[in-house]
C-alpha positions as CSV (number, residue, x, y, z in Angstrom):
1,X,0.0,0.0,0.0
2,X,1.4,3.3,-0.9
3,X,2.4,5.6,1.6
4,X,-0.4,8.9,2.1
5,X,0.7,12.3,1.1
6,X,-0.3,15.4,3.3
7,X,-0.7,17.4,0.5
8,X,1.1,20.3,2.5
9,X,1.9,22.8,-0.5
10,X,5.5,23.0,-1.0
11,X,7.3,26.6,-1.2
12,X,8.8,28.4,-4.3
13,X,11.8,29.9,-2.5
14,X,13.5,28.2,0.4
15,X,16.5,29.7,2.1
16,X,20.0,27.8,3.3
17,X,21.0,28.5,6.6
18,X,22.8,25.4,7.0
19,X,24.7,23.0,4.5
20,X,26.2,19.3,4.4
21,X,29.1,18.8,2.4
22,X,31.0,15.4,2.2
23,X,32.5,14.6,-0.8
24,X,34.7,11.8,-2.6
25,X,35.2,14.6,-5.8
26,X,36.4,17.9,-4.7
27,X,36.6,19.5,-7.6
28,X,35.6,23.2,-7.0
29,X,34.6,22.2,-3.3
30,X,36.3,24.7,-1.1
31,X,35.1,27.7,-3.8
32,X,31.8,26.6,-3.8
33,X,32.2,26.6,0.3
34,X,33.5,29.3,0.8
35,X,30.6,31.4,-1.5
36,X,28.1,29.6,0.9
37,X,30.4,30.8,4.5
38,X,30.3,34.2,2.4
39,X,26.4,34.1,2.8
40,X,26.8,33.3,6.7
41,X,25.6,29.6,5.8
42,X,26.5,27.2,8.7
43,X,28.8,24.0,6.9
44,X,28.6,20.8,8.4
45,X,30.9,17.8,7.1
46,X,32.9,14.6,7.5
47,X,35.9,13.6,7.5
48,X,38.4,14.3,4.4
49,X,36.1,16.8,2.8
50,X,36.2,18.8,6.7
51,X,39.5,18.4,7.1
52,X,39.7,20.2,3.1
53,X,37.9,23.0,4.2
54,X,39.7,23.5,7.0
55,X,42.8,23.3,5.9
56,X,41.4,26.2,3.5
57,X,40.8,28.3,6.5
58,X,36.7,27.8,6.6
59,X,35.0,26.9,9.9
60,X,33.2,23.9,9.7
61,X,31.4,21.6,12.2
62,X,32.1,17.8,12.3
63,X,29.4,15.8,11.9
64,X,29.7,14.1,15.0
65,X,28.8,17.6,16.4
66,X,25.9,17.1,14.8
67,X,25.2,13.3,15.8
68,X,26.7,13.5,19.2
69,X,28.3,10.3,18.2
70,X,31.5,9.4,16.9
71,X,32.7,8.2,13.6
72,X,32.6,4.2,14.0
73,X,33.9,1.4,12.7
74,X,36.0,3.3,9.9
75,X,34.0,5.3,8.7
76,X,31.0,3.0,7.6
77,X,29.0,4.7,10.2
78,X,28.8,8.1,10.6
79,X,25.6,10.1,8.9
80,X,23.2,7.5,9.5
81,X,21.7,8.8,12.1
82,X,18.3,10.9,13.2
83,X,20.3,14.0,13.7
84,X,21.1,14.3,9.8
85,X,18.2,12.5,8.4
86,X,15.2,14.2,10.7
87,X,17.4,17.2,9.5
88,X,17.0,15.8,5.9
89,X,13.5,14.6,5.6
90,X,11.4,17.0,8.4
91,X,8.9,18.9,6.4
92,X,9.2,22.4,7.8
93,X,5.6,23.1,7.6
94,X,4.3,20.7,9.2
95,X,3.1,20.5,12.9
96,X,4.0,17.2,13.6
97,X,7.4,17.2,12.0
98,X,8.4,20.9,13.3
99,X,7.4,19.4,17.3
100,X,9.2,16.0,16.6
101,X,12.2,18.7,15.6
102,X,12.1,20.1,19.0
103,X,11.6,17.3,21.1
104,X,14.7,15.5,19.9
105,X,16.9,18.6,19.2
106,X,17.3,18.3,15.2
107,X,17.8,21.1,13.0
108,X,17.1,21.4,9.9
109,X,19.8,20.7,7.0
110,X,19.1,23.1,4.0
111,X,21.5,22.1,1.3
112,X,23.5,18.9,1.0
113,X,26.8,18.4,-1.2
114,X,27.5,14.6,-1.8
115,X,28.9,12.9,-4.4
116,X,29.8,9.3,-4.0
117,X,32.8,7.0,-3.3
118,X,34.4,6.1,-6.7
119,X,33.0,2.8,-6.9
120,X,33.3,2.1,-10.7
121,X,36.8,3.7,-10.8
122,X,38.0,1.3,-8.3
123,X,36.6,-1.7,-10.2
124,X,37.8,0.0,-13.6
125,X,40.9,0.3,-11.6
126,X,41.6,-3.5,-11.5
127,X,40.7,-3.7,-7.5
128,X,39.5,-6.8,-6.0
129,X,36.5,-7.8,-4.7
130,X,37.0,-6.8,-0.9
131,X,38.5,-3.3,-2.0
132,X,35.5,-2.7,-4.6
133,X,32.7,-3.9,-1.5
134,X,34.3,-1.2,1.3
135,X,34.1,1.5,-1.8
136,X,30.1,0.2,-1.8
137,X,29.0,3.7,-0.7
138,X,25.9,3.8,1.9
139,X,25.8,6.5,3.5
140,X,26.5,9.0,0.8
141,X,23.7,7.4,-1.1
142,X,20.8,7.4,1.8
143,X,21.8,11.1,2.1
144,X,21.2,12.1,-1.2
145,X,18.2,10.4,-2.0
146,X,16.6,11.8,1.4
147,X,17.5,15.2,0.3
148,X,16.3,14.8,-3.3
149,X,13.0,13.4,-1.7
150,X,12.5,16.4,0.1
151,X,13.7,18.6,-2.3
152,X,10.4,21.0,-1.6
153,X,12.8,22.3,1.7
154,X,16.3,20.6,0.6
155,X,18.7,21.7,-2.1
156,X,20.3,18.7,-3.5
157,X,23.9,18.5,-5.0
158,X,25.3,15.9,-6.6
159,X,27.4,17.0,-9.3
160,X,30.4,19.7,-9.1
161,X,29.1,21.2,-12.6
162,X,26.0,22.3,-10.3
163,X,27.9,24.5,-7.6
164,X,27.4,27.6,-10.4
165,X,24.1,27.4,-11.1
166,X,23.3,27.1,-7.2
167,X,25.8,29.9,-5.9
168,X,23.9,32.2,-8.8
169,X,20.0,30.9,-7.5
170,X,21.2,32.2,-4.0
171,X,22.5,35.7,-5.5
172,X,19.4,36.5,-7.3
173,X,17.0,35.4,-4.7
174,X,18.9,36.8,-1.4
175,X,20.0,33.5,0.2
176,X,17.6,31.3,-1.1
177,X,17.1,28.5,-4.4
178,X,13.6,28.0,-6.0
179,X,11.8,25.2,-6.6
180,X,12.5,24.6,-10.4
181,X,16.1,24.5,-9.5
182,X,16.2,21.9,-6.4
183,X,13.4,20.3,-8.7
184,X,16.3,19.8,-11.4
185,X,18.7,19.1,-9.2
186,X,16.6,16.0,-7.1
187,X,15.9,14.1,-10.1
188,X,19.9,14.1,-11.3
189,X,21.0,13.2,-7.7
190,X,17.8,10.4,-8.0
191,X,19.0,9.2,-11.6
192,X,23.0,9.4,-10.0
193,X,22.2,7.5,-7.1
194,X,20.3,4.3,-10.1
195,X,23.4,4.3,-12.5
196,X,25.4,4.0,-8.8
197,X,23.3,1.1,-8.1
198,X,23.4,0.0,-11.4
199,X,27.5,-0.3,-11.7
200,X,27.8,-2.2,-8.1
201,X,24.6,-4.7,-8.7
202,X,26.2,-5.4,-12.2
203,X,29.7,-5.7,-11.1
204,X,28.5,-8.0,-8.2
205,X,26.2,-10.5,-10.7
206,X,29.7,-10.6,-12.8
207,X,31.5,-11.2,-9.8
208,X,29.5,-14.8,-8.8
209,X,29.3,-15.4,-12.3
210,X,25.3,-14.6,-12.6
211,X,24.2,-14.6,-15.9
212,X,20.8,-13.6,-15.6
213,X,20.3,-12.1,-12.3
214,X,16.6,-11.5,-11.2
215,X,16.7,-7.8,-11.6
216,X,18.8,-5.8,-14.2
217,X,19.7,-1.9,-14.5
218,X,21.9,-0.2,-16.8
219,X,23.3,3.7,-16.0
220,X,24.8,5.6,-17.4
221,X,26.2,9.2,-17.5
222,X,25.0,12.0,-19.8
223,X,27.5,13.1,-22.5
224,X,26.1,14.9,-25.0
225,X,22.5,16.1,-26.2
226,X,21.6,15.7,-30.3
227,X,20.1,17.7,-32.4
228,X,17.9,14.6,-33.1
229,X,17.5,10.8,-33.2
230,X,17.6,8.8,-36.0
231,X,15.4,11.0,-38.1
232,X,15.0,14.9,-37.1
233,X,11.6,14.2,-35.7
234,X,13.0,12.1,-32.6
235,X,14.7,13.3,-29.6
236,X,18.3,11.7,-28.7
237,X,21.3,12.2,-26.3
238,X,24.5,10.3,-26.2
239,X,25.2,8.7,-22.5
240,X,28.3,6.8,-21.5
241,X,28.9,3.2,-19.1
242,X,31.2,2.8,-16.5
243,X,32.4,0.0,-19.1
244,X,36.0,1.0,-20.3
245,X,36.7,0.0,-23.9
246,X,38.3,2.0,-26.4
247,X,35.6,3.5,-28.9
248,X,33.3,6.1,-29.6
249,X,32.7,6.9,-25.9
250,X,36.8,7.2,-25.0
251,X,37.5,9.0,-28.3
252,X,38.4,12.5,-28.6
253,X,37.1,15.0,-30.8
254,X,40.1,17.0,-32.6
255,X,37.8,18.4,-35.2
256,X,34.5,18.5,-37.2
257,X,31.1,19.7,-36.0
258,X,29.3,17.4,-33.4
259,X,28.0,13.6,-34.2
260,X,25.0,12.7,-34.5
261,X,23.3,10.1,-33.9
262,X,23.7,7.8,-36.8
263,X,27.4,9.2,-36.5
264,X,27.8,7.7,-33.2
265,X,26.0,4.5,-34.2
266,X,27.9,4.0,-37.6
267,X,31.4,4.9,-35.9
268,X,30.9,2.0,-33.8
269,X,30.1,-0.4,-35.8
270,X,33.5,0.4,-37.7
271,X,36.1,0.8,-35.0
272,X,34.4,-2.6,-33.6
273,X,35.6,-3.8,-37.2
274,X,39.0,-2.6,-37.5
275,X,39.3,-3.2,-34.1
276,X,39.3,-6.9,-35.2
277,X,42.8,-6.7,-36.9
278,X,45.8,-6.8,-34.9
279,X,47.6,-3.7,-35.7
280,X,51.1,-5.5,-35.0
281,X,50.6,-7.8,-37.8
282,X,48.8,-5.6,-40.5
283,X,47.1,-2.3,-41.4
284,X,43.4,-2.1,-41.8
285,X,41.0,0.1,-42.6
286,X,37.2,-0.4,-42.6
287,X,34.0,1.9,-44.5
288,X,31.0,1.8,-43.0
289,X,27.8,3.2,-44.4
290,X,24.7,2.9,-42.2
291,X,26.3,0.4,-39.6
292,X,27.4,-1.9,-42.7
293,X,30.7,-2.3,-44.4
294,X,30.8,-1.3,-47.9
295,X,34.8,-2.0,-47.4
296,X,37.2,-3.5,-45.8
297,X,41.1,-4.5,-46.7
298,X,44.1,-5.1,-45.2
299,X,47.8,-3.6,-46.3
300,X,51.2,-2.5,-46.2
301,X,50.0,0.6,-45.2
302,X,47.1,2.2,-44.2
303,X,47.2,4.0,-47.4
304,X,47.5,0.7,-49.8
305,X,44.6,-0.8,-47.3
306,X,42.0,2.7,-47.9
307,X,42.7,2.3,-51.5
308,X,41.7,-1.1,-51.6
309,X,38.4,-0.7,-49.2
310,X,37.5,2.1,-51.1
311,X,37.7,-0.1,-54.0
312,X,35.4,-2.7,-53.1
313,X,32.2,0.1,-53.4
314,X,33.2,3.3,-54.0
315,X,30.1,5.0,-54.7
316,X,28.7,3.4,-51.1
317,X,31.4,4.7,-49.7
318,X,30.9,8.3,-50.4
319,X,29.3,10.4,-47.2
320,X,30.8,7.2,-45.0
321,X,32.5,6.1,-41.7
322,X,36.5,5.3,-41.9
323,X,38.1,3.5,-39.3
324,X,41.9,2.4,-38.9
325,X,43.4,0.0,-36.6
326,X,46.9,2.2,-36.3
327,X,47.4,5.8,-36.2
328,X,46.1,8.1,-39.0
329,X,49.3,9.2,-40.6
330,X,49.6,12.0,-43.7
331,X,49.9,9.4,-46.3
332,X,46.5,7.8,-45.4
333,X,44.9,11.4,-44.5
334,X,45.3,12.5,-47.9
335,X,43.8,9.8,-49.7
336,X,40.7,9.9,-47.4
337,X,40.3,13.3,-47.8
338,X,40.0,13.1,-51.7
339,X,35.8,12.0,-51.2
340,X,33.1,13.5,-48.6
341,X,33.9,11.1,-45.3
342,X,31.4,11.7,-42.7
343,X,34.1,10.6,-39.9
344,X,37.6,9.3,-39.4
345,X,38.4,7.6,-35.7
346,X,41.8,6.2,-35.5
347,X,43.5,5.3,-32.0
348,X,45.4,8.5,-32.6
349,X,46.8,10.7,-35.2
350,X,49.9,12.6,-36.8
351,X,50.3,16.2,-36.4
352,X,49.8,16.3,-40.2
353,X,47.6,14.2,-40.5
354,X,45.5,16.4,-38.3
355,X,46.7,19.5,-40.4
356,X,45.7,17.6,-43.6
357,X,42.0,16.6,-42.2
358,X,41.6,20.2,-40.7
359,X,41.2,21.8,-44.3
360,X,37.9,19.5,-44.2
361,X,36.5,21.7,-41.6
362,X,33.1,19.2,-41.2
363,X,35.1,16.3,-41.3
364,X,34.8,15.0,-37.6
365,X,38.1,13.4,-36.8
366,X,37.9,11.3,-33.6
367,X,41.0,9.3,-31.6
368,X,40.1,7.1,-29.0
369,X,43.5,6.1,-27.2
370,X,43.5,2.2,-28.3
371,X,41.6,-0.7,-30.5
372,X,38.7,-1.9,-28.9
373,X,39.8,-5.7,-27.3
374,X,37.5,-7.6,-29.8
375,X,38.3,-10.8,-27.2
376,X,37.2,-9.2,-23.8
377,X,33.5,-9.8,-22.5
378,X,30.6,-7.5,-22.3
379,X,26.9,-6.9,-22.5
380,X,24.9,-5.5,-25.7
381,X,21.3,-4.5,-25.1
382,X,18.4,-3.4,-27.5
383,X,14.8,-2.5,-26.5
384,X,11.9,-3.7,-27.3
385,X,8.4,-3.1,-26.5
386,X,8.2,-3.5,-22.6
387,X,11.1,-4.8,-22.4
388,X,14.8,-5.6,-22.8
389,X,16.9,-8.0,-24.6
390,X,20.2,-8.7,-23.0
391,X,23.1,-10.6,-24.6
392,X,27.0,-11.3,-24.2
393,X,29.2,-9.3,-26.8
394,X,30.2,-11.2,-29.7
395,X,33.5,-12.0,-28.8
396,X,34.0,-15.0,-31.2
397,X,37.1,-14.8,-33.1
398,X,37.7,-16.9,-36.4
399,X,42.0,-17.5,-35.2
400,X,40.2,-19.0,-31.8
401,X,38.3,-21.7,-33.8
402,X,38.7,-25.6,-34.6
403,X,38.1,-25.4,-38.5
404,X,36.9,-28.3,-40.3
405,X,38.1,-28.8,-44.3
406,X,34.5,-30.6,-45.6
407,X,35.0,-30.6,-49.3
408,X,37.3,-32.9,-51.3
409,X,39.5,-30.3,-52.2
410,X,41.9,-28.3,-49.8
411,X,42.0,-24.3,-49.5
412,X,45.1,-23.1,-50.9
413,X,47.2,-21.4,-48.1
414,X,45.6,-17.6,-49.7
415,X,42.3,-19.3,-49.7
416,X,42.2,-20.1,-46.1
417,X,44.1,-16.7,-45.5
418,X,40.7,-15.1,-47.2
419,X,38.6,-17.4,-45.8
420,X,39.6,-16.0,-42.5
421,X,39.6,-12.4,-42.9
422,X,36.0,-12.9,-44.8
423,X,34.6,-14.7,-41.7
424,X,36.5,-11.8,-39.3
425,X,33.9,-9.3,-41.5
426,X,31.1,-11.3,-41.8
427,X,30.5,-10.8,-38.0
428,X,30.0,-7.2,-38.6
429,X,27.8,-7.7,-41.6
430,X,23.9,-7.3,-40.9
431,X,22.1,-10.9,-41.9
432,X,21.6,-12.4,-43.8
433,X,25.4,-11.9,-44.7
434,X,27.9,-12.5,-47.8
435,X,31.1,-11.2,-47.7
436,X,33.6,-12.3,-51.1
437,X,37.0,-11.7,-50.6
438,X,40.9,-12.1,-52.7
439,X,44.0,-10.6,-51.2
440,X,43.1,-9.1,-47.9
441,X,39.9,-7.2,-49.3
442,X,36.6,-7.6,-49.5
443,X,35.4,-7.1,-53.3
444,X,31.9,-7.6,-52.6
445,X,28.9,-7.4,-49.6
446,X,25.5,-8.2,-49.4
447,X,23.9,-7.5,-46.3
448,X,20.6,-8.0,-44.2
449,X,18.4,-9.6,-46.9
450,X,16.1,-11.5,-46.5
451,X,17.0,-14.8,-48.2
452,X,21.0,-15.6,-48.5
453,X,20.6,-16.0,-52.0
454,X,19.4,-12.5,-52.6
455,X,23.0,-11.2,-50.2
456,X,24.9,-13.3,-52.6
457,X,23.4,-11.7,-55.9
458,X,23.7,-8.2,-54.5
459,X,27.5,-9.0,-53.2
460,X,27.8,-9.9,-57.2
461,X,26.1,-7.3,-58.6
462,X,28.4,-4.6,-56.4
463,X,31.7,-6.1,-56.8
464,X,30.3,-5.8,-61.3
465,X,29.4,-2.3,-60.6
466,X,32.6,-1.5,-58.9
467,X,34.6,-3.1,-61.9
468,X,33.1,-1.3,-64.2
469,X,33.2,1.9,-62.2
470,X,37.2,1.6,-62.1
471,X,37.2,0.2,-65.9
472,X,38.3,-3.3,-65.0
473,X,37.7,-5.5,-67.7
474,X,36.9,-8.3,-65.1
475,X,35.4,-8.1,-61.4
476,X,37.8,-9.0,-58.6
477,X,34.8,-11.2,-57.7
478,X,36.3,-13.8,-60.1
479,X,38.6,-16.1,-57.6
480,X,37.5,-14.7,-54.7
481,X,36.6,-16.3,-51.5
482,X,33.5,-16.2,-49.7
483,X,32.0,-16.0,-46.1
484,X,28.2,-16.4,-45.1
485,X,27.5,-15.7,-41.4
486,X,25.0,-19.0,-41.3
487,X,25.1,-21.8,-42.5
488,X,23.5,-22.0,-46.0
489,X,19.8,-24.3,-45.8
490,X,20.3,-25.3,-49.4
491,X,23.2,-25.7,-52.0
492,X,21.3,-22.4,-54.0
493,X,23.3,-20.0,-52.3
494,X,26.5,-22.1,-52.7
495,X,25.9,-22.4,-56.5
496,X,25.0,-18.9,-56.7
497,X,28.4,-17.6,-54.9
498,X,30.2,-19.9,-57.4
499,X,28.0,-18.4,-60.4
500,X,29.9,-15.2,-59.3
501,X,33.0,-16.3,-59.3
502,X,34.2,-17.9,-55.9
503,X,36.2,-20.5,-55.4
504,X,36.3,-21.5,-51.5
505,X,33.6,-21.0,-49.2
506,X,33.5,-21.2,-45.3
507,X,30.2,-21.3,-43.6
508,X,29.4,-22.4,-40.0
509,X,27.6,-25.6,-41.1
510,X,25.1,-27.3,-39.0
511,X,22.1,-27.4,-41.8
512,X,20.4,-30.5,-41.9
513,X,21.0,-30.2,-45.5
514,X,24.9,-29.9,-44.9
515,X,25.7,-33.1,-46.6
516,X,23.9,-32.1,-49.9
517,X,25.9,-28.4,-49.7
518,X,29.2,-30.3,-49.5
519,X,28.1,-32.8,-52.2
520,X,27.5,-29.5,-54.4
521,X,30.7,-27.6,-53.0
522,X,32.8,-30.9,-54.5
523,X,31.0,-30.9,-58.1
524,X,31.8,-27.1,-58.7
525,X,34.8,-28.0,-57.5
526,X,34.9,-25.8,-54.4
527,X,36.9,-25.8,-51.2
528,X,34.3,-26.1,-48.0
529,X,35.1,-24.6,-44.6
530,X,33.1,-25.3,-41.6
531,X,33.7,-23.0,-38.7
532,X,31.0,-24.2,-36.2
533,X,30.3,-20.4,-34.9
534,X,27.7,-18.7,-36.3
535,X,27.1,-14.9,-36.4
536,X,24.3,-13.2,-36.9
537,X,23.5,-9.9,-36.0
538,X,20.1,-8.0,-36.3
């Protein structure tokens, strides 16, 4: 049963005669302090942030002043108690609370300053499981959801970027913050206090190895607002997790006007890619137009591997997404540069290269510090009406795999070689996918159709229009490789990938008609590869 509401009506302007401060982040904290002592506000606070004021020369009450108890048992117990949260939750206009006030000595507690101990930068931080429990905040959370409760008296703080905007409420309204403004500021300290929650139940399920844990939340932290969603009729902001993993969310923006949405989206999808390709043993560089690849190639540069990307559908390419598993030098930049490009992300970049990209002034140029590890664990999560669908990355990786020769005839070692790389794409192709391949570049892609048949036609069809685009007098379809994500039902797809040219196939198998594709595979004299891992993606 819920609990009743008084209805008392709440106040527009509230005044702060006494505030709590106790912070892990003390960014700006002894300015934003010393503004409130300024206004003859009373600060009350706990161990390291009072000794920090007090070392800055501000007089400050302990909170055991308050409590008339000590700090206990390290620490863990020291602001939960009636003292700070009568102070916290009394509603000053009622009877009943204002007497309870009196009879047991509380006063009231007009602004509170908490932010949290660094939980998910102590578990980001490689700390083990007893250091990551004692950085489990409690008391810091209690405290700022009782504020944020009673924000119609309280004036919640929870974020350093907030002192501003407070400091001026209480300059234009002589010592006190309205209502819109603690309004704003309860519901971030409410939504602060769930992505908290969020990061230590998450960690903790990973932790005893739960895979589905009765309850799920995901937070995350606020990075940027869009100008709109997918289409300029929907809303859409960018937020980041406490995950760490090279990519959009680490990179840094050096130049370009903001992303968007399908920016961010498409830029993901291609450093994933690249991220794919060891940059130790090769250069790669991957196009991606609306969260497919219209190109992908390996080289002795990262210059020879644009080129031969770009090859594979230049006119798909246009207005697209490069990514590059090594630093963007000036060789590379100046190729790139040569057609529109949407955005470049690189784990770093030249000084010239930089100077090169900058005469593209819309060009967004992003380095994100390091490849994304294409082997490490994670969750991916997608809507859907009412609910959420929750799944482990795709961490499957072709070099990790037991593959199975099916067909009477052997790969050649540069088959297998292609076979390889085409699989590595595959897994970043929308389903159904076919991805042909020959010397470390893809020369064709057909993605998300419906039937596998139709992918293999239009993989055709594009690597045709490319060669006729570039004046080839035959496609580099013609003994090529190819890769389908699934296994193929019937031996039409097969035969249709041959049609075009292929001469080696690999394919997860597991069909019940598996034995018929092989049986077709050996009469068009293909090499067959069974993998075993399948990889769709939706």
């Amino acid at each position: 049963m819920a609990v009743a509401s008084k209805r008392i009506p709440v106040p527009d302007l509230v005044p702060v005669r006494r505030a709590l401060l106790s912070v892990s982040d003390k960014t700006g904290l002894v300015d934003f302090a010393k503004a409130l002592a300024a206004r003859g506000v009373t600060l009350i606070s706990t161990g390291g942030t009072r000794k920090a004021l007090a070392d800055a020369g501000l007089q400050v009450m302990d909170i055991s002043e308050v409590t008339e108890f000590p700090e206990i048992m390290d620490g863990r117990v020291k602001t939960l108690h009636p003292a700070v949260h009568g102070g916290l939750l009394a509603i000053r206009d009622d009877e009943e609370h204002r007497a309870a006030m009196s009879e047991h000595g509380i006063e009231g507690i007009d602004l509170v300053c908490v932010n949290l101990y660094p939980f998910e930068e102590t578990v980001a931080s490689g700390a083990d499981f007893a250091l990551a429990i004692e950085n489990v905040d409690i008391g810091g959370p209690a405290m700022t959801r009782a504020a944020a409760k009673n924000h119609a008296y309280v004036t919640m703080v929870s974020d350093p970027a907030d002192y501003a905007s407070v400091l001026e409420a209480l300059e234009a309204n002589d010592g006190q913050v309205p209502l819109e403004l603690r309004k704003r500021l309860a519901q971030k300290a409410f939504a602060r206090t769930a992505a908290y929650d969020a990061a230590v139940s998450n960690w903790f399920a990973g932790e005893i190895g739960e895979t589905a844990p009765a309850h799920v939340a995901f937070g995350g932290a606020l990075e940027s607002v869009m100008r709109y969603g997918e289409n300029p009729h929907q809303q859409a902001a960018f937020y980041t997790t406490p995950e760490k993993r090279f990519g959009v969310a680490t990179a840094r923006q050096i130049q370009g006007k903001a992303l968007s949405y399908n920016n961010i989206n498409d830029t993901d999808a291609a450093f994933e890619l690249v991220s794919e390709f060891d940059p130790a043993t090769t250069s790669a560089v991957a196009i991606i137009k609306h969260a497919n690849p219209c190109g992908v190639a390996t080289g002795t540069s990262l210059k020879d591997a644009y080129e031969k990307a770009l090859a594979c559908d230049p006119v798909s390419a246009f207005g697209g997404i490069v990514a590059l598993n090594k630093p963007l030098d000036a060789e590379a930049a100046t190729e790139i540069v040569k057609i529109f490009t949407e955005v470049i992300i690189a784990p770093d970049a030249s000084d010239e290269a930089i100077a090169i990209v900058a005469a593209k002034k819309n060009l967004r140029l992003l380095v994100t510090g390091g490849l994304a590890d294409s082997r490490a664990p994670g969750r991916i999560v997608k809507s859907v009406a009412g609910g959420l669908l929750v799944q482990d990355r795709d961490t499957g990786n072709v070099d990790d795999l037991d593959l199975k020769v099916v067909t009477k005839r052997q790969p050649s070692d540069r088959e297998l070689a292609d076979l390889k790389f085409a699989f590595r794409v595959a897994k970043h192709v929308k389903s159904n996918a076919i991805v042909y391949v020959k010397d470390g570049a893809t020369v064709g892609v057909g993605a998300g159709q419906m039937s596998r048949v139709d992918s293999s036609r239009i993989a055709a069809r594009k690597a045709q229009d490319a060669a006729e685009a570039a004046g080839e007098a035959e496609a580099k379809i013609i003994g090529s490789v190819v890769a389908s994500d699934a296994f193929f039902p019937f031996a039409d797809g097969l035969l249709a990938a041959a049609e075009a040219g292929a001469t080696a196939v690999i394919q997860p198998g597991g069909s019940m008609r598996d034995q018929e594709v092989i049986d077709a595979a050996d009469e068009a004299g293909l090499a067959m590869v069974f993998t075993g891992m399948r990889h769709f993606r939706h």
